[in-house]
Wavefront OBJ file of the C-alpha trace (Angstrom):
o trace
v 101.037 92.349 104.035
v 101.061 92.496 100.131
v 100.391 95.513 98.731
v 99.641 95.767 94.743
v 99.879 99.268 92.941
v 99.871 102.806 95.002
v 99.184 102.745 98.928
v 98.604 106.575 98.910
v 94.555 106.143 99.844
v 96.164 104.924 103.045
v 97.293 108.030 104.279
v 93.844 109.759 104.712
v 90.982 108.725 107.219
v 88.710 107.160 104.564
v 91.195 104.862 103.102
v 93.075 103.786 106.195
v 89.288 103.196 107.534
v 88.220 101.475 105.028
v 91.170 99.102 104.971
v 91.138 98.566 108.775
v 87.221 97.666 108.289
v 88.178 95.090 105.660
v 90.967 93.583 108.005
v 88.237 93.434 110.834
v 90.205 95.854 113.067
v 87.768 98.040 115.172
v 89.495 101.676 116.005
v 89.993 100.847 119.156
v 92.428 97.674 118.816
v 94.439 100.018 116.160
v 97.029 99.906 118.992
v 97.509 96.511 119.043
v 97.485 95.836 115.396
v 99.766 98.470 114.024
v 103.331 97.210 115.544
v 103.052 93.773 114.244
v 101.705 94.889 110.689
v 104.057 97.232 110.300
v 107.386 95.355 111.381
v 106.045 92.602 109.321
v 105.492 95.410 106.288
v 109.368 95.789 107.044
v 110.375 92.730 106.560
v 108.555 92.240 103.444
v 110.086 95.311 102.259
v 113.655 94.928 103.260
v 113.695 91.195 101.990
v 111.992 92.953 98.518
v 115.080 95.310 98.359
v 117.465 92.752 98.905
v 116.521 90.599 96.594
v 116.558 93.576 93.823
v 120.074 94.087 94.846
v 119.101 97.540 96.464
v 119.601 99.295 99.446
v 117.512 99.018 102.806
v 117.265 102.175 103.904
l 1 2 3 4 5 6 7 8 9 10 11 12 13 14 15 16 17 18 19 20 21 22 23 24 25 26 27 28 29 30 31 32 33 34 35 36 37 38 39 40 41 42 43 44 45 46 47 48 49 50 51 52 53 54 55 56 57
């Protein structure tokens, strides 16, 4: 996942709704899609910090 500029709308219902309806994610397969976005979401950012020359926390 690439996310451009702030990703604060995602912490409240209406944003992370809206962006699961854009991804085609119905509530109920949240379950299933959250552990491989995220760890991917990891990567991206630990490969981001790296490359910066800072630290992974």
């Amino acid at each position: 996942m690439i996310f451009h500029g702030s990703i604060r709308n995602l912490m409240y219902e209406t944003g992370m709704s809206c962006y699961l309806y854009a991804r085609g994610v119905l509530l109920k397969e949240f379950n299933q899609f959250a552990p491989h976005y995220s760890a991917q979401l990891k990567i991206q950012t630990q490969k981001m910090s790296l490359d910066q020359g800072r630290e992974f926390i």
